[in-house]
Structures are given as C-alpha cells and as structure tokens.
C-alpha positions as CSV (number, residue, x, y, z in Angstrom):
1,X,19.2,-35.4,7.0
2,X,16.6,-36.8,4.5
3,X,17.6,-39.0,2.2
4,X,16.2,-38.9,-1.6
5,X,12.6,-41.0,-0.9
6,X,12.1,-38.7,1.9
7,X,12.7,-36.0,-0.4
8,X,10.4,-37.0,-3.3
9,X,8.0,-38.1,-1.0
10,X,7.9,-34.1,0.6
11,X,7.7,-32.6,-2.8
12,X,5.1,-34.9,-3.6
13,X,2.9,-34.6,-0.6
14,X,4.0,-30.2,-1.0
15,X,2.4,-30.6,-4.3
16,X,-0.6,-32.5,-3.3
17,X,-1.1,-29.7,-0.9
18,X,-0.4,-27.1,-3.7
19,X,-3.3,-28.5,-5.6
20,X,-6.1,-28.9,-2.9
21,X,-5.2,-25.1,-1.8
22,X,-6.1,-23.9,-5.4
23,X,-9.9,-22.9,-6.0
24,X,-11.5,-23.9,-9.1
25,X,-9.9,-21.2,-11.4
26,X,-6.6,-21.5,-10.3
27,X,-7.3,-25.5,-10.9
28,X,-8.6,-24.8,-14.4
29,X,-5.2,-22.2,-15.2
30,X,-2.6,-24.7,-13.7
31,X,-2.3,-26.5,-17.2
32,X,-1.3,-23.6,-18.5
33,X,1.9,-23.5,-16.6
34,X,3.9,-26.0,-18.1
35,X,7.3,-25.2,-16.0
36,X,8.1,-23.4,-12.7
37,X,9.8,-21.1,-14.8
38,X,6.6,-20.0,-16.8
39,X,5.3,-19.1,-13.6
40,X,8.1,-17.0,-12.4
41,X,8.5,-15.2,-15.8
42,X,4.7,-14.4,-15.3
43,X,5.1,-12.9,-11.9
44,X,8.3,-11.0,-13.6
45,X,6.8,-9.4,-16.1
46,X,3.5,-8.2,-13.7
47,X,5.8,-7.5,-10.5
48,X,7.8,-4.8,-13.7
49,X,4.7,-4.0,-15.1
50,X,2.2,-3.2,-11.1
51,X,6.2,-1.4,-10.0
52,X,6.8,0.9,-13.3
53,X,3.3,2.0,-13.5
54,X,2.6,2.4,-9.5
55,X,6.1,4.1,-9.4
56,X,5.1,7.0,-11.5
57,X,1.7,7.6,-9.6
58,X,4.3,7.8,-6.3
59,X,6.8,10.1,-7.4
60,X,3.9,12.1,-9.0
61,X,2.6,12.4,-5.2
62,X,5.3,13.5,-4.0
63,X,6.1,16.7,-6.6
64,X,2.3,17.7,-7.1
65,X,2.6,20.3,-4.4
66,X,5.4,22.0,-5.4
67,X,4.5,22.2,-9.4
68,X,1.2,22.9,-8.6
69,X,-0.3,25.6,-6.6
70,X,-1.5,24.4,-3.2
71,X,-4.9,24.6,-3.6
72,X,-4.7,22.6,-6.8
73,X,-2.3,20.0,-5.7
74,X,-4.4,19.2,-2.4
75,X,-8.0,19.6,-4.1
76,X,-6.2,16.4,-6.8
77,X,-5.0,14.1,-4.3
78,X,-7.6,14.2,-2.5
79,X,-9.4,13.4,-5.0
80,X,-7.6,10.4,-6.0
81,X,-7.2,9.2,-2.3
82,X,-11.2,9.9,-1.7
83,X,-11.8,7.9,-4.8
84,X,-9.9,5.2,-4.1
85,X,-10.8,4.6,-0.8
86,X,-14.7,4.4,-2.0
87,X,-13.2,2.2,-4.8
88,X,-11.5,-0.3,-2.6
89,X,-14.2,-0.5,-0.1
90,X,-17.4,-0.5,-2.8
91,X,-15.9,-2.1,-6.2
92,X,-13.1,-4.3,-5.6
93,X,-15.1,-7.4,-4.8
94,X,-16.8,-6.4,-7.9
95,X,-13.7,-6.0,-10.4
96,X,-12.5,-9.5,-9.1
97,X,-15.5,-11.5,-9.6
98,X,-16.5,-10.0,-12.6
99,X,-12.6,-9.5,-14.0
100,X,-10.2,-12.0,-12.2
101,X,-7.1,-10.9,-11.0
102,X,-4.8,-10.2,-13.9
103,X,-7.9,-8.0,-15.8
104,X,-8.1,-5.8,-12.6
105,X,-4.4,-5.5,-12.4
106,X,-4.6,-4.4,-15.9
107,X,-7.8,-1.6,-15.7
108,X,-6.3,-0.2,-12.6
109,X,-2.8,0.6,-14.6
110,X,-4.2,1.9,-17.3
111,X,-6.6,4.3,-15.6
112,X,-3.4,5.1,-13.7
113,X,-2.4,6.6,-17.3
114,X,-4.6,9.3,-17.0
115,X,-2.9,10.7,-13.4
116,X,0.6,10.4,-14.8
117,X,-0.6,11.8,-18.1
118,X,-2.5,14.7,-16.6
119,X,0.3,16.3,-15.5
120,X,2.1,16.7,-18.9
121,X,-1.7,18.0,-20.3
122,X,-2.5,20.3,-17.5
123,X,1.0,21.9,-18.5
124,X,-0.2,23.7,-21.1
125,X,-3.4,24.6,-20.2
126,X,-4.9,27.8,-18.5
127,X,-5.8,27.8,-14.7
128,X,-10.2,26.4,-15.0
129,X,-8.9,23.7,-17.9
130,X,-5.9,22.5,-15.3
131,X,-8.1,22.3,-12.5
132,X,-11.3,20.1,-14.6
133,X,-8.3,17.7,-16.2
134,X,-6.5,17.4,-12.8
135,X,-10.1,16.3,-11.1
136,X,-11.6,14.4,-14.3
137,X,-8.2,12.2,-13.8
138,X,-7.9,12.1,-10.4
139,X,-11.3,10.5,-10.3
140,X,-11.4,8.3,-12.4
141,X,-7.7,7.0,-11.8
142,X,-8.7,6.5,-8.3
143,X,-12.2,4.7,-9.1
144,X,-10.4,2.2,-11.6
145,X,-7.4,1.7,-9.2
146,X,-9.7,0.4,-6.1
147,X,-8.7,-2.8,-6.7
148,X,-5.7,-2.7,-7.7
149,X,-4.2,-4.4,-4.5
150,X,-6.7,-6.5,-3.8
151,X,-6.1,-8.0,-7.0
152,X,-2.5,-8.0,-6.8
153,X,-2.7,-10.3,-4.0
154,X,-5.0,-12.5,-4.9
155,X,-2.5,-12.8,-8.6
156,X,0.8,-13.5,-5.8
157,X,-1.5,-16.1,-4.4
158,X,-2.7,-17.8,-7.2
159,X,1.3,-17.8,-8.9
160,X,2.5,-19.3,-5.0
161,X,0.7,-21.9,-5.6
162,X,0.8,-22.9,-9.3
163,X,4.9,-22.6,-8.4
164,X,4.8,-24.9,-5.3
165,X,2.3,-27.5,-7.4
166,X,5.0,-27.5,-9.9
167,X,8.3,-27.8,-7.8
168,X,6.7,-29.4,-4.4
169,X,7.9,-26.6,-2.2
170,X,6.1,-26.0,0.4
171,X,3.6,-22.8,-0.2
172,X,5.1,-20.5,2.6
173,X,8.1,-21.0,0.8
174,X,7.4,-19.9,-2.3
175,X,5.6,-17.1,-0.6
176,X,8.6,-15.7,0.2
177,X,10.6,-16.5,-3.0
178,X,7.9,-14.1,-5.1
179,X,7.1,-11.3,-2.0
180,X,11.1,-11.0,-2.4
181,X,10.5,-10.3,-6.3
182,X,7.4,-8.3,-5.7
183,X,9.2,-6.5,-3.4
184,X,12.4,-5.6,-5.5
185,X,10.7,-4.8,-8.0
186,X,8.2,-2.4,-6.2
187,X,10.6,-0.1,-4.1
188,X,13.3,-0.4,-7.3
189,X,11.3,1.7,-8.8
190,X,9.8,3.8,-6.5
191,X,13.4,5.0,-5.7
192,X,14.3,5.2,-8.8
193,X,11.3,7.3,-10.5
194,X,11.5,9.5,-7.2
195,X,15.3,10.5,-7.7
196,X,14.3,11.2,-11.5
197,X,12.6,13.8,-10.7
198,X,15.4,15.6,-9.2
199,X,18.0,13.9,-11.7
200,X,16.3,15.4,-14.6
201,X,16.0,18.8,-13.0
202,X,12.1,19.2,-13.0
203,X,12.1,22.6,-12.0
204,X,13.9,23.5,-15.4
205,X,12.2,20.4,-16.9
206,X,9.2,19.6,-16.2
207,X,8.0,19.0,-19.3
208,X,10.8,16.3,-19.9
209,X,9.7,14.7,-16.3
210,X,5.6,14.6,-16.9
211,X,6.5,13.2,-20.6
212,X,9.1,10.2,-19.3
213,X,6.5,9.2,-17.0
214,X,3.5,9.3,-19.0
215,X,5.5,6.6,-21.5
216,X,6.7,4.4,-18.8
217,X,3.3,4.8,-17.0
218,X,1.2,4.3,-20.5
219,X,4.1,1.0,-22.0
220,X,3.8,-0.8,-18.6
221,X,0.3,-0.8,-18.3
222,X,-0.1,-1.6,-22.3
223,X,2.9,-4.7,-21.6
224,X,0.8,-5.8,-18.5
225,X,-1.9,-6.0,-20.9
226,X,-0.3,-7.9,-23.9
227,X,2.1,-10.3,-21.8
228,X,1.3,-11.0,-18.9
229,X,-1.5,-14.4,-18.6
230,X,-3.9,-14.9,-16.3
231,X,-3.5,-17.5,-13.2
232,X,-6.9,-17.9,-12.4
233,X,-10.3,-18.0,-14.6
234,X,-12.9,-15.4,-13.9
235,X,-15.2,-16.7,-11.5
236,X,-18.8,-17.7,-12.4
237,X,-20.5,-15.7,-9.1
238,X,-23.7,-14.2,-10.2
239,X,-23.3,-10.1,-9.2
240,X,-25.7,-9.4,-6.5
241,X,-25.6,-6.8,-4.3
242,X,-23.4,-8.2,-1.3
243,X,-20.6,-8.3,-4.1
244,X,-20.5,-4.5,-3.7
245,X,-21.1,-3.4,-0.4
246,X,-20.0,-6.4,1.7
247,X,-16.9,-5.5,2.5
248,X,-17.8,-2.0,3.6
249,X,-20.4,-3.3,5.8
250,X,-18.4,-5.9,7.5
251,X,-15.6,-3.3,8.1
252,X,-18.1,-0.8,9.7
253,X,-19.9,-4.2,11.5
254,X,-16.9,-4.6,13.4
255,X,-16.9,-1.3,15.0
256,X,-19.9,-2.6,17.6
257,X,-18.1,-5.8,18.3
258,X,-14.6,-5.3,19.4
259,X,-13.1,-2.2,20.7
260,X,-9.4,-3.1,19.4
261,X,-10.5,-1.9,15.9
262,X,-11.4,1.5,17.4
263,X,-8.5,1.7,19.7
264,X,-6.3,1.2,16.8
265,X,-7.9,3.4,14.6
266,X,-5.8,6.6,15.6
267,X,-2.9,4.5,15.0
268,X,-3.8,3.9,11.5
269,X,-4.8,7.1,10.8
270,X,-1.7,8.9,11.8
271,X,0.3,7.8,9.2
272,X,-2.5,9.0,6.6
273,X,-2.3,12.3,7.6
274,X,1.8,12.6,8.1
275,X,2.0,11.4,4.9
276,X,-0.5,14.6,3.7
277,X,1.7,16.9,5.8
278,X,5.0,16.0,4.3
279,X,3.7,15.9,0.5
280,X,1.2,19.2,0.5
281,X,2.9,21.2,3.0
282,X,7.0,20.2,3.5
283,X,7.9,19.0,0.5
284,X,6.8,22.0,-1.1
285,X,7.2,24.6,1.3
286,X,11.2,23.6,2.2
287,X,12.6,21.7,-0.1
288,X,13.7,23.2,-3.6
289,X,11.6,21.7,-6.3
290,X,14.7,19.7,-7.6
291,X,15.4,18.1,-4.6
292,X,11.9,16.5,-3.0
293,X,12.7,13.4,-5.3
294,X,16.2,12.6,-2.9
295,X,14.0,13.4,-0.1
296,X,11.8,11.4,-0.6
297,X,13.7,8.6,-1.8
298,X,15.8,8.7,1.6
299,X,12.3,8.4,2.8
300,X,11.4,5.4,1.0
301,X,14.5,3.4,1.4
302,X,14.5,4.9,5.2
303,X,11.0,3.4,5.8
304,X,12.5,-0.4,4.1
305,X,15.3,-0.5,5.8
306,X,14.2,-0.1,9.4
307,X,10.5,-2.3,7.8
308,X,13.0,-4.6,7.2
309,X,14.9,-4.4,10.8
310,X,11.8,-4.6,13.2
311,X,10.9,-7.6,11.6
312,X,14.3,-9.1,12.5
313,X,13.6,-7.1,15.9
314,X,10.8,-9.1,16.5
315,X,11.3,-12.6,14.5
316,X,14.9,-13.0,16.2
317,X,16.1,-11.3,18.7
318,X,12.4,-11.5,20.0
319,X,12.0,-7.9,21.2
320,X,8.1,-7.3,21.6
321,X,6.4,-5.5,18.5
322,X,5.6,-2.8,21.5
323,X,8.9,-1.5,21.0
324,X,8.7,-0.6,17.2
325,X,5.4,0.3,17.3
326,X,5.7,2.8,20.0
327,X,9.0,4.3,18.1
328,X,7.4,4.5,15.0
329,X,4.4,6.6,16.2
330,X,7.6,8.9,18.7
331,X,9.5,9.5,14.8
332,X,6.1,10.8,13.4
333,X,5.7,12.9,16.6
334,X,9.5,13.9,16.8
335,X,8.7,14.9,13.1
336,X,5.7,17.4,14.0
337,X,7.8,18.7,16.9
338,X,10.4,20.0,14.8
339,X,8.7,22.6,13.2
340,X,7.7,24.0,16.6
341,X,11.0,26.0,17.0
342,X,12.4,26.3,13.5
343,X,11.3,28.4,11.3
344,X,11.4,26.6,7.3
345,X,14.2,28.6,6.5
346,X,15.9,27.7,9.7
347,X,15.2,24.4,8.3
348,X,16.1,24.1,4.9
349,X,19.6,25.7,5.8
350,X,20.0,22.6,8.4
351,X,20.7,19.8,5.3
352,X,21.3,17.6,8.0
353,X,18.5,18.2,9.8
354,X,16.5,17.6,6.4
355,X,17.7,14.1,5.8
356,X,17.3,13.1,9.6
357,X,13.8,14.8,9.5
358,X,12.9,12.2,6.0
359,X,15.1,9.5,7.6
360,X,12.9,9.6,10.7
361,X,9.4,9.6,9.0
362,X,10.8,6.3,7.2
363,X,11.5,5.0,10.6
364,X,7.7,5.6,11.2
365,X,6.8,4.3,7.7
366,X,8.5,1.2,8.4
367,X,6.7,0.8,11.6
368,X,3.3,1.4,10.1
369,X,3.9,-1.0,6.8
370,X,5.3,-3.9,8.6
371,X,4.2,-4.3,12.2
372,X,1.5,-2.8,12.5
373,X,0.1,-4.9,9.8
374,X,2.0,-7.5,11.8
375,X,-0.4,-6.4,14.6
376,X,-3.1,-6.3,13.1
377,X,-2.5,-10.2,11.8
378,X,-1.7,-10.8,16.0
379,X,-5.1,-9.1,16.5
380,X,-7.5,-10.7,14.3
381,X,-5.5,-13.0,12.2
382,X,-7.8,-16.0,13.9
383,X,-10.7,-13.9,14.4
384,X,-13.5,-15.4,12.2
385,X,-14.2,-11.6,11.1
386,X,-10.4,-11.4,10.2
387,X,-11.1,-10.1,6.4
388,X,-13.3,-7.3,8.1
389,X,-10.9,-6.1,10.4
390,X,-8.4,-6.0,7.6
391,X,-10.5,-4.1,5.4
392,X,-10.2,-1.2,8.4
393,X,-6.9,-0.4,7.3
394,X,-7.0,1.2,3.9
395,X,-10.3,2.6,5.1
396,X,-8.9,4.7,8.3
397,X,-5.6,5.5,6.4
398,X,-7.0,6.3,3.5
399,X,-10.0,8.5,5.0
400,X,-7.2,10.1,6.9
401,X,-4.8,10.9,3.9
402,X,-7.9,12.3,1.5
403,X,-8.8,14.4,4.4
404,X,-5.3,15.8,5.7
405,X,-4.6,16.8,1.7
406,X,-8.0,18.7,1.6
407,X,-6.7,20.4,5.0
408,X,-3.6,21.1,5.0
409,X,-4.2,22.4,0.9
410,X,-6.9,24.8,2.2
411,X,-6.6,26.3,5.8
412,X,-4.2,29.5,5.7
413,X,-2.0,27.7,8.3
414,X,-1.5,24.3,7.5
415,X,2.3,24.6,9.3
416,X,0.0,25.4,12.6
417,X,-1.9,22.6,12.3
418,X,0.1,19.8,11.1
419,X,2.5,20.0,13.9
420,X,-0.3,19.9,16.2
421,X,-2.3,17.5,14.8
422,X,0.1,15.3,14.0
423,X,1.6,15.1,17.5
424,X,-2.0,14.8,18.9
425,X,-2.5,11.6,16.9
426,X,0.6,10.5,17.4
427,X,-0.2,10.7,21.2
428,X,-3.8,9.0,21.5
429,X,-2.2,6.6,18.6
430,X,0.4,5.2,21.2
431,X,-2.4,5.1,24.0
432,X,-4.7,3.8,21.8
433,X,-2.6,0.8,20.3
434,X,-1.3,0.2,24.5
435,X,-4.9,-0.1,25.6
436,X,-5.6,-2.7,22.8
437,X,-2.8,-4.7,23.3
438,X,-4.1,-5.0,26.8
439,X,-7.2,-6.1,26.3
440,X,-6.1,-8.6,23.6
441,X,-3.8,-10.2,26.1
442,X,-5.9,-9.6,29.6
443,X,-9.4,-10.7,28.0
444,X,-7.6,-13.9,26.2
445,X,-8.4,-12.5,22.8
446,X,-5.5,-14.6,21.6
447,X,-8.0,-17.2,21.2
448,X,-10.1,-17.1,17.6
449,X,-13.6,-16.4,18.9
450,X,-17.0,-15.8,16.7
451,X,-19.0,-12.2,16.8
452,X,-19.4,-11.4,13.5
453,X,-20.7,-14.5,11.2
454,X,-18.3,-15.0,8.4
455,X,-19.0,-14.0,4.8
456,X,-18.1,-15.5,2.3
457,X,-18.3,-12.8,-0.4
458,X,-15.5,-10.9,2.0
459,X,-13.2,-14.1,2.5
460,X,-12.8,-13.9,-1.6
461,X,-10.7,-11.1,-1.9
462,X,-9.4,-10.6,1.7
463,X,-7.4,-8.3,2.7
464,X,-4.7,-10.2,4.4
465,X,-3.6,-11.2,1.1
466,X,-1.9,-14.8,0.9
467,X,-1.5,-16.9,3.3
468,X,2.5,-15.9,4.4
469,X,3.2,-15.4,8.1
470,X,3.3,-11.9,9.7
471,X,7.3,-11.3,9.2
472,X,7.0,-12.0,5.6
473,X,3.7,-10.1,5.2
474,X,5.3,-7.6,5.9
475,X,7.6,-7.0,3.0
476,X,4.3,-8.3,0.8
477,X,1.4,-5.8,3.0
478,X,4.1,-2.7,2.6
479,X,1.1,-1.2,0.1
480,X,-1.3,-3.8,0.9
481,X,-4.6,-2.7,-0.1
482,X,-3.6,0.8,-0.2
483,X,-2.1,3.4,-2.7
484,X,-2.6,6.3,-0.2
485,X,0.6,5.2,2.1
486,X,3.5,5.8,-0.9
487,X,5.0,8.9,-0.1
C-alpha cells in the first residue's frame, strides 16, 4: 500500500500531467475553476442541458412516421440526417475553431429548437405550409447540429482534465467519473422523453406532446446558454480553407490506402439503414401510435444493457470482440427475417414477439455503439491517420440512415425491401468486418504504420473524442459524432 508521501507525490505528478495535456485555451480557462466541484457542476449542468435537448430530437425520431404521413415523415428526416452528415463532415472544424466548445454545444441546441418546435407548428397548418416548415427546420437543425458531438467531446475533454489538474487523479480516471455522468444523463432522458410519448397518449394528445417538448427543448438550450461556462478559449487559428473540408478529404483519402475502411463500411452502414426501417416503416406501420415510445424505449435500454455487457464480454472474461460483433449484425438480420413469414398484423397480435423483435435490435445497437467503435479504436487507434478513419463512421452511418429514410418513405414496398436489404447488409457486413479483422492481424497491422501524412487541422477535433480506452469509449462514443444512430 502507499503510504501518504507516496500519495501526494501521485496527485502531484497526476496534476503535473493534467496541466502539460491541456492546450493553450484549456491552460488560459483552468483559473477559472477554482474547485473540483466547479468543474463537475459545469459538466452537470451541460451533460442536463446536451440530454434534455438531444432527448426530444430522439423521441421526435421515433413518432415522426406515425403522426406524419410517410412521405412527409421520411422526406424530414432525411433531411435532417443528410444535413447533418454534410454538417459534421464540412463545418464542424469550423464551429470549433471559430466558436470553442461550449458556443457550438450551445448553437447546435438551439437550432435543435426549431425540429422539436416544428412539430407543434406544422400541427396546425395545411398539407404545402407542413411540408416547407418540416424542411426549412429540418435543414437548418441539421446544418447547426453538425458539430454538436464533435464539440461535446472536445468540452468532456477539456472538464477531464481541468478535474484531474485540480484533484491529481490520474486523467483516465476522471474519464470515466464524467462519461459515467454523460452517460446517465444522456440515456435518462432518452428513456424517459420516449415513454412520454406514450404516457401522455399522443395519439389523443399530440398537441400536449409537441408543446412539452418544444419547452424542455427551447429551456435546455436557453440554460446551456446562460449557465453553463466555457473550459477552453476560442482558438486564435486563422479560417482558411483546410478548416472546412479537411476532414472530408482525409476521410475519403483513406479509402485508397487501407482496405479495412472499406471492408467495414457495410458494417457501419447497416445499422443506418435498420435504424430507417424500424422508425419510417415498423414503428408506424405495427405499433399503435401510443405505444412506439415503450418500444422504443425497450430499444434503448435493450441496446445499453447488452453495450454495457460486451464490454464486460470482452474487458473480463476476455471473449474476442468477434463474438459480439458477429451477434450484433445476426440480431439486425434475425430482425429483417421476421417479417418474411408474418404478416404486421400477425405481428402486432404477437406482444411478445414485439418486445423480443425491439429487444433484439438493441442487442445490435449495443454491438454497433460500443464495439464496433471498440473496433474501430483496435483498427486504427495507432494509425497516424486515426482521426480520418474515425471520421468514416458518422459519414457511412449517416449516408446510410438519410438514404434508407428517403427509401423506405418513398418506394410502394418499403416492407419488401427492408427485409431484404437489411439481411443483405447484414450478410456482406459480417464478411466484410471477418475479412478485415484478417488482414489486420495476418498483415501485422497491429503495428501504427504511416500512409496518410497527419493533419493537423483533423487532429483538433478528432473524432475519437478523449483520450479514454476502448471499454470506456464505449459508454462515451454511444452517439459519438453522430445524431443519426438514436432510434
């Protein structure tokens, strides 16, 4: 055991460590942190502030479809998933240089306003007005969002370290303490706005339902605003044109220089268009309107719950991410199969084929959100193009969701082809993700190795988000970088 001087000399040498970790903004905030405590409140109040607001975008998701018509609902979300995706890849770098992380945070909840509030104004409107509000706020929501995670990491970051300069804990450790918070915080009340919709009865009132969460939607983002301080001072970068399409361009460089990206690629993009499928087409065409928000809670706390066991999987009883990642990609398929025999009504009158049916998509949730990001950190974590490769994620998932809304909102058979299509991915995702995994282990590509020069532009918002290993990146990643995964 260590004694007391062992002690202080740890925290001291922790907090030495702290300091030389911070850039220069973070160094020119720490003095406003006088306690740990200030530090922890501040992440309090924008872990409430990120989970309230985010939370009424997800539930929002998840109804659309079956309080709008199909066309509607699908022609929106793309929309907003299209719009975000060319956000995160284009503006992001741009929002954080030119913003810092708190101001970004801020402008992407409040354009997040407009989507919750859209809902309560396209309500009374006629059919052309719903449709130019829906798309006017679906744009712009997803424009002002695109970097919205990027700069929620950096903002987890920057408070890990002002904490561990302040108590001399080690910087992994307080990694954890406040992606346990974030965490909380973020599926709390995702749940929670989720089963509001049915608690409330939106069928009967909707009204009631688009109002609540145009308040919450509208005081979080307004609280974010007036309480919660910055941890880092805008940085001084002069805006050039690398700011804005450097991360695009290293994500799409990466595509000539190492096939694992490609080979995962189907992977990625499976769970982009499942999640399409089950908010246009199931949720609405199954489920009674008042009861998609237990569904898809069961889906949400489904997906954490087994998130949270393959990383215990993995981390302890040392069972090889394979296994997860293989079962995860079988419960999406298993999903599809489903609605090869049974007819809807066959299914809804199963209720326990229903909440197996949402249980199973969370398994594959779970296995996309935690190991496959896990993967991906096994992948390229040392690669020198790392932020790159990362950057592939919300791109292929993302182009994948805004494209399986537009489909399955538009073709006269979307049942058809989302059972096929979704088994087909989930197919060539397995092969695809077995085929990488051997050439990362038969080529050596465990070793970090240079093909595409560093930029530094990229490095500043990467995103791999902090520096936290792969098991607890995996409760922090769950929305890394991505809006288009909450279902």
């Amino acid at each position: 055991m260590m004694n007391t001087t062992d002690k202080d000399t740890a925290k001291n040498a922790a907090r030495k460590a702290a300091k030389l970790a911070m850039d220069d903004g973070e160094q020119r905030m720490a003095s406003k942190f006088k306690t740990s405590w200030d530090v922890v409140l501040n992440f309090l109040i924008m872990s409430f502030c990120f989970s309230a607001n985010h939370g009424t975008v997800s539930a929002l998701i998840a109804v659309a479809s079956s309080v709008q018509s199909k066309h509607e609902s699908g022609a929106n979300t793309s929309t907003l998933y299209f719009c975000y995706t060319f956000s995160s890849m284009f503006l992001a770098n741009l929002f954080i240089t030119k913003l810092g992380s708190k101001w970004t945070i801020c402008l992407g909840l409040s354009l997040y306003v407009l989507y919750s509030a859209s809902f309560l104004a396209a309500y009374y409107m006629g059919n052309s007005a719903r449709w130019a509000v829906g798309l006017i706020a679906t744009s712009i929501s997803g424009f002002g969002a695109g970097g919205l995670w990027t700069a929620q990491t950096a903002f987890f970051s920057s408070s890990a370290k002002h904490y561990a300069a302040l108590t001399g804990c080690e910087i992994s450790r307080a990694n954890s303490i406040f992606a346990t918070i974030f965490v909380s915080f973020y599926l709390g009340f995702e749940i929670l706005l989720k089963i509001l919709t049915s608690l409330v009865q939106l069928k009967e009132h909707a009204v009631t339902v688009f109002t609540i969460f145009a308040i919450i939607s509208a005081s979080s983002a307004l609280c974010c605003i007036l309480f919660v301080r910055p941890v880092a001072s805008v940085s001084n970068t002069p805006l050039t044109k690398d700011i804005i399409v450097s991360k695009v361009s290293a994500a799409l460089r990466v595509y000539g220089t190492d096939k694992r990206i490609t080979l995962m690629a189907p992977y990625n993009m499976l769970f982009g268009f499942a999640s399409a499928f089950i908010n246009q087409y199931a949720n609405a065409e199954i489920l009674p309107v008042n009861n998609v928000g237990w569904y898809a809670a069961t889906l949400v706390a489904s997906g954490f719950t087994f998130s949270s066991l393959f990383g215990i999987m993995t981390k302890y009883w040392h069972i090889p991410k394979a296994v997860p990642m293989v079962l995860g990609a079988v419960a999406f398929g298993a999903f599809s199969v489903i609605f090869w025999n049974l007819t809807n009504e066959e299914i809804e009158a199963r209720k326990w084929l229903l909440v197996l049916m949402y249980i199973g998509f969370g398994i594959g949730r779970g296995a996309w959100e935690g190991i496959m990001k896990a993967v991906f950190a096994d992948f390229f974590g040392r690669e020198e193009y790392s932020t790159a490769a990362f950057a592939n994620i919300p791109l292929q998932n993302g182009i994948a969701g805004a494209v399986g809304f537009l489909m399955f909102s538009q073709v006269s058979d979307a049942r058809t082809l989302g059972q096929y299509l979704i088994f087909a991915v989930a197919v060539v995702g397995i092969a695809g993700y077995l085929a990488a995994t051997y050439i990362h282990t038969s080529e050596g590509m465990e070793q970090p190795h240079s093909v595409v020069a560093k930029d530094s532009s990229v490095e500043t918002t990467s995103f791999d988000g902090p520096h936290v290993s792969a098991d607890e990146s995996v409760a922090l990643l769950g929305g890394a970088d991505n809006d288009t995964e909450s279902v």
